[in-house]
N, C-alpha and C positions, 0 to 999 in steps of 0.2 A: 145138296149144295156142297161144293166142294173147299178145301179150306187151301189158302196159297199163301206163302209168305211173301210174293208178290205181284201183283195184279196187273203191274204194266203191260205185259207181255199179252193176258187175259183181255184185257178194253181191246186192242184192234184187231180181234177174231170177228170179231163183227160190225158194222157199222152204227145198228142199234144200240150199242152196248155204251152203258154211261157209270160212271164212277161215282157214288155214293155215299156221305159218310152217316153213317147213325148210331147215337149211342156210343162212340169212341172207337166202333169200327166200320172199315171201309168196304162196301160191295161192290160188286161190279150186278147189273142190272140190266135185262135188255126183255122188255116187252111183247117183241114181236118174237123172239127165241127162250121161252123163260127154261131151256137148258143152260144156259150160259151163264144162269146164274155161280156167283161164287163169292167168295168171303176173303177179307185178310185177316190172320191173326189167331 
């Protein structure tokens, strides 16, 4: 998983992809692509 200081750009690579927060930080999340995984912070 990769670490980004911002994710905007990372949610519309894919349609899948959902913006998540847990624990005080934010993932980006896509199910159908679980590369797309990535992290804020």
């Amino acid at each position: 998983m990769k670490c980004y200081s911002s994710l905007k750009s990372k949610k519309v690579r894919d349609l899948n992809c959902k913006i998540v927060r847990r624990k005080g930080r934010v993932y980006v999340i896509n199910k159908k692509n679980p590369k797309m995984k990535a992290r804020q912070g």
